[in-house]
C-alpha positions as semicolon CSV with decimal commas, in nm:
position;residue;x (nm);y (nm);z (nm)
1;X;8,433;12,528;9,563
2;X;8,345;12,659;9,244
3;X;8,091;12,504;8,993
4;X;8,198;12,456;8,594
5;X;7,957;12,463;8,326
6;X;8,055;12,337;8,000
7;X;8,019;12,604;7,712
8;X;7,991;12,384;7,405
9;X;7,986;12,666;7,154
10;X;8,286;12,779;7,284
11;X;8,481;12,457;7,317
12;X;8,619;12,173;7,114
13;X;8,796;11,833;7,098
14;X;8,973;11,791;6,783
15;X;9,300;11,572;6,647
16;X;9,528;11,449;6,380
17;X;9,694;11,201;6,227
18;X;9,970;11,106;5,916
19;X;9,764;11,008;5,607
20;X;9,988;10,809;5,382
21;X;10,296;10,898;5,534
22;X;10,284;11,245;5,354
23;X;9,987;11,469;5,462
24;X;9,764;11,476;5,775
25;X;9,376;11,386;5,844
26;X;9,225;11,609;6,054
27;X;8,887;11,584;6,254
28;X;8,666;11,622;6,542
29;X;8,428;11,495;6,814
30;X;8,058;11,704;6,788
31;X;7,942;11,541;7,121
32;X;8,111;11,535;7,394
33;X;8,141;11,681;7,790
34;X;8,377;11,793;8,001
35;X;8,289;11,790;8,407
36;X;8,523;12,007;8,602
37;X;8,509;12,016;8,977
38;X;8,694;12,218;9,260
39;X;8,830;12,566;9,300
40;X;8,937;12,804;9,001
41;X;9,224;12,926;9,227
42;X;9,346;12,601;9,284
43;X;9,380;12,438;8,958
44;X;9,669;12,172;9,119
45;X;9,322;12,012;9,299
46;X;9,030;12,024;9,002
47;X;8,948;11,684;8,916
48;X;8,848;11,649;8,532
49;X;8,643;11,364;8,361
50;X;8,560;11,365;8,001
51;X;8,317;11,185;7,823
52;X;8,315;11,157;7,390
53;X;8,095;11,013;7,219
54;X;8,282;10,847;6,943
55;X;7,986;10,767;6,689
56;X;8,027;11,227;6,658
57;X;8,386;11,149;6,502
58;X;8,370;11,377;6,217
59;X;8,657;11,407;5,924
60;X;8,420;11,593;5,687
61;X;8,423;11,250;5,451
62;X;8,141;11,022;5,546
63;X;8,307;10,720;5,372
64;X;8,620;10,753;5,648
65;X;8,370;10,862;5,932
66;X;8,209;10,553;5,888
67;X;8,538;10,335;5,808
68;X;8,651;10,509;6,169
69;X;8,303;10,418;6,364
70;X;8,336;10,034;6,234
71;X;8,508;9,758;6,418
72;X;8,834;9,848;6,229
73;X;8,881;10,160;6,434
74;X;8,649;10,267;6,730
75;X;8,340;9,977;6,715
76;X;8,123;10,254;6,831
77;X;7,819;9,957;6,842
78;X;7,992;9,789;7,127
79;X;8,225;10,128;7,287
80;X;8,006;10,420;7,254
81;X;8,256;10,599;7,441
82;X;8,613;10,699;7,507
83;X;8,650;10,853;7,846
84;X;8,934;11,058;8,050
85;X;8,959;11,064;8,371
86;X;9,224;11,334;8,548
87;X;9,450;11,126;8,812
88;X;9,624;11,441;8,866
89;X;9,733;11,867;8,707
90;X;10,078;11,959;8,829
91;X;10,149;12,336;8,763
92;X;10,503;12,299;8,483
93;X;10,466;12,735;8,468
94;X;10,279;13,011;8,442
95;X;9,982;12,887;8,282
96;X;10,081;12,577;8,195
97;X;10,026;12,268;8,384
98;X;10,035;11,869;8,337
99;X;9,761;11,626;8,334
100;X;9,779;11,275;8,412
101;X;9,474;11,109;8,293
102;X;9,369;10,731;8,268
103;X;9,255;10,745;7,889
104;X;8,996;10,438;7,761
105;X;8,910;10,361;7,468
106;X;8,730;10,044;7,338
107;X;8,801;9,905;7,690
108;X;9,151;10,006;7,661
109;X;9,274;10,226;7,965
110;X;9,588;10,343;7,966
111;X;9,797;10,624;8,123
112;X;9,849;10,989;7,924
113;X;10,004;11,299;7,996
114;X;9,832;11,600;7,824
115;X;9,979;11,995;7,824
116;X;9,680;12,199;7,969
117;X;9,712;12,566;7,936
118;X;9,494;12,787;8,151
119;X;9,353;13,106;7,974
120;X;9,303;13,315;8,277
121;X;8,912;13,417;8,402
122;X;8,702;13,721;8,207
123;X;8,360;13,845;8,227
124;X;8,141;13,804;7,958
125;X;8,008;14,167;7,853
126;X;7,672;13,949;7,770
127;X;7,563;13,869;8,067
128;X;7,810;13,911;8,331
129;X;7,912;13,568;8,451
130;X;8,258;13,485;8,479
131;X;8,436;13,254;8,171
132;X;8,709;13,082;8,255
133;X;8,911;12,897;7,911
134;X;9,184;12,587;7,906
135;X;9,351;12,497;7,549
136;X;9,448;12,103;7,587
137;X;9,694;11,906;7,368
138;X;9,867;11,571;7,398
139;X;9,973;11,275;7,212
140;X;9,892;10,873;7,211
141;X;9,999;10,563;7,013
142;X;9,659;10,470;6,851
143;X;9,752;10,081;6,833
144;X;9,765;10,099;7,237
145;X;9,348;10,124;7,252
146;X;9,334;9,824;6,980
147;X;9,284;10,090;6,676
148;X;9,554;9,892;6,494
149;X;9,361;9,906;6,168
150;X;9,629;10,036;5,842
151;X;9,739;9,902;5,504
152;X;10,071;9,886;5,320
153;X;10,120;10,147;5,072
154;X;10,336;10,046;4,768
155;X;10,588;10,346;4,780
156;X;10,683;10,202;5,175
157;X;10,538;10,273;5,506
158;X;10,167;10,268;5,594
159;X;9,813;10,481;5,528
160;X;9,750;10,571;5,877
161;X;10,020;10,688;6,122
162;X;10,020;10,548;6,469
163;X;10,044;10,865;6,668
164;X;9,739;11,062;6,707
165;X;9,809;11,419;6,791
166;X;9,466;11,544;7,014
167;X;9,351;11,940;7,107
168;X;9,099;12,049;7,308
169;X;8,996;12,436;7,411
170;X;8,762;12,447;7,662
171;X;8,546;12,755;7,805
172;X;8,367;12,702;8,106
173;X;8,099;12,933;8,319
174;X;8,241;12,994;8,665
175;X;8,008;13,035;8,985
């Protein structure tokens, strides 16, 4: 059984989505964690469980990061959190592996399949301890977790796309 410790500075939840049908709006989570448990040579049998904090959304406009924390988008008063819990990884390749995770948000759960790649294991020339690293990515409809917020534009279509595009890279201390 190994033990995985979170490396914040080294890791990251971010995402995307289609801004009036022509661009994308980009941003990130600040706070966040990430508990890993099992053995690093048997990544088919780690179980995952995130935690975000969804009051850290940050777009780098306060006016939207505010919009997105109200009840229009993520009610962070009354759901502090969005979680994901792994159900189960099944190794696709080399270094790349499925997981199936029970996502909730705003009392929403549903069920999401995310592309994990695993990094490989290093030591870290600073101290010696071994770094493992996993780069996430996956998809969901936003109006399945009640985010169903938009308006119309007048050229056709709508200011915020439904499909949220999400990345994560993660670097963990193995022991």
């Amino acid at each position: 059984m190994s033990t995985f410790t979170l490396d914040k500075v080294h890791s990251g939840i971010s995402f995307q989505v289609k801004h009036m049908m022509i661009a994308k709006a980009k941003g990130e989570f600040k706070d966040f964690d990430v508990k890993v448990e099992g053995d690093i040579d048997n990544l088919e049998a780690l179980k995952v469980d995130v935690t975000v904090n969804a009051a850290s959304i940050d777009t780098n406009n306060e006016d939207r990061d505010g919009h997105l924390r109200s009840a229009d988008f993520f009610d962070v008063e009354n759901f502090e959190t969005i979680k994901i819990q792994g159900d189960s990884i099944k190794k696709v390749s080399d270094g790349e592996y499925e997981l199936t995770a029970q996502v909730t948000i705003k009392d929403v759960t549903k069920t999401e399949k995310f592309t994990v790649e695993f990094n490989g294991t290093s030591k870290n020339p600073m101290d010696g301890s071994t770094v493992t690293g996993f780069d996430v990515e996956g998809k969901l409809n936003r109006e399945d977790y009640g985010l169903t917020w938009n308006a119309p534009l007048e050229t056709g279509g709508v200011l915020v796309g439904k499909e949220v595009k999400l990345s994560g890279n993660f670097e963990f201390i193995v022991e």
